[in-house]
C-alpha positions as CSV (number, residue, x, y, z in Angstrom):
1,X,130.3,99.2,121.6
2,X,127.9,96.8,123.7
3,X,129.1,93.1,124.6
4,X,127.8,90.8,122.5
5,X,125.5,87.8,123.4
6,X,124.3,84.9,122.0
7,X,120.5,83.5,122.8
8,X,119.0,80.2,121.9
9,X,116.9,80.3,124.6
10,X,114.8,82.2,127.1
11,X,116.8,85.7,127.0
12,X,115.4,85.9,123.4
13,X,112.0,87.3,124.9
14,X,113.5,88.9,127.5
15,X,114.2,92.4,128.7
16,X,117.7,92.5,127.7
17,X,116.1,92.0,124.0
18,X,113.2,95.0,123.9
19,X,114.4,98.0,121.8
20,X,117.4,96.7,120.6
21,X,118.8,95.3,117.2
22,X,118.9,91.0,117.3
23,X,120.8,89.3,114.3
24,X,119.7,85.8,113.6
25,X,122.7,83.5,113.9
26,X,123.9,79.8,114.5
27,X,126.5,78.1,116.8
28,X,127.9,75.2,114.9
29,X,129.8,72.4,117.4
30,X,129.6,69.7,119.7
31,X,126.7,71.2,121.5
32,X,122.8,69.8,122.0
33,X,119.7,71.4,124.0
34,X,118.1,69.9,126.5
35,X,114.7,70.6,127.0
36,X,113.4,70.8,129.8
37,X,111.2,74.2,131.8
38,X,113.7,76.0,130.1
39,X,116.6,75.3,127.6
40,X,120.4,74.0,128.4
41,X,123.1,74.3,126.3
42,X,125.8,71.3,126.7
43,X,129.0,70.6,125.3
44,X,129.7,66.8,124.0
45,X,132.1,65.1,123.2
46,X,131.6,64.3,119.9
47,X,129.0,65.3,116.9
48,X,128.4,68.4,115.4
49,X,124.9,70.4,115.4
50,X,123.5,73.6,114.1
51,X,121.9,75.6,117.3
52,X,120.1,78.6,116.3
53,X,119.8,82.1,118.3
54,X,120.0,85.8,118.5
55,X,123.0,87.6,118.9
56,X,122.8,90.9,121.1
57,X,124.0,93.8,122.8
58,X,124.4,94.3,126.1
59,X,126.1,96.9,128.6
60,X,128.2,95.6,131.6
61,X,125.9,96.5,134.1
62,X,123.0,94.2,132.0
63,X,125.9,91.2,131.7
64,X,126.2,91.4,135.3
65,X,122.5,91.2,135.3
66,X,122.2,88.1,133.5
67,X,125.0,86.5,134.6
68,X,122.7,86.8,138.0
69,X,119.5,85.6,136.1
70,X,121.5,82.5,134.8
71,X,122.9,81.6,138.0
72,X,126.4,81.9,136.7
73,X,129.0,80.5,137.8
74,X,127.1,77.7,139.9
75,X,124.1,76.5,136.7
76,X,125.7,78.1,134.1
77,X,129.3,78.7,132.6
78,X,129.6,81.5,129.8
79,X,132.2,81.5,126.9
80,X,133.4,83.5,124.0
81,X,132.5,81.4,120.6
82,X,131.8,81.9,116.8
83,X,128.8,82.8,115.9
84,X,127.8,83.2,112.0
85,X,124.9,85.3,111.3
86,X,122.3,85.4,108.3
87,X,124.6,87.3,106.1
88,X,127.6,84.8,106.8
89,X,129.3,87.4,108.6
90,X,131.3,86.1,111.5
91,X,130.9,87.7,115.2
92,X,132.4,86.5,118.6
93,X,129.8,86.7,121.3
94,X,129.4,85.3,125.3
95,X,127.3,81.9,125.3
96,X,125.9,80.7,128.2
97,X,126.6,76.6,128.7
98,X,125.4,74.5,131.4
99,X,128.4,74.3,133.8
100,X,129.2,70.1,134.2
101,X,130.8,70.9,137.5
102,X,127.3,71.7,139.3
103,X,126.9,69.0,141.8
């Protein structure tokens, strides 16, 4: 069994995507995207929003991959949350979430 991930962002098209099954799913919490050349994730404080994305498979050796390609922990934090799927089906997966403590 893989680890999961959850995408709303650039890993979506990526290489850790090609070949392999992606679930449509949502992460529902005090979270907004900011755009920008590429998406950021961000916890608030308050409010509650829907934030779409693919859930995933990976092996360690890809997770230790990404966590390179999202510059973890110095841009990026990542965390276990609930992610529902199409089906309503509930899965835990790794989020990545820009890390506040950069700078």
């Amino acid at each position: 069994m893989g680890i999961k991930i959850f995408s709303y962002g650039t890993l979506q098209k990526s290489k850790f995507t090609r070949g392999k099954e992606v679930k449509p799913g949502t992460l529902t919490g005090a979270y907004e995207i900011m755009s920008g050349d590429f998406p950021l994730l961000q916890e608030m404080h308050k409010g509650t929003n829907v934030i779409n994305g693919l859930l995933f498979e990976v092996s360690q050796d890809e997770i230790d991959e990404i966590d390179d390609y999202e510059n973890m922990p110095h841009f990026f934090k990542r965390q276990e949350k609930q992610i529902v799927l199409e089906d309503g089906k509930k899965e835990t997966a790794w989020v990545y979430l820009l890390n506040e403590q950069i700078g």
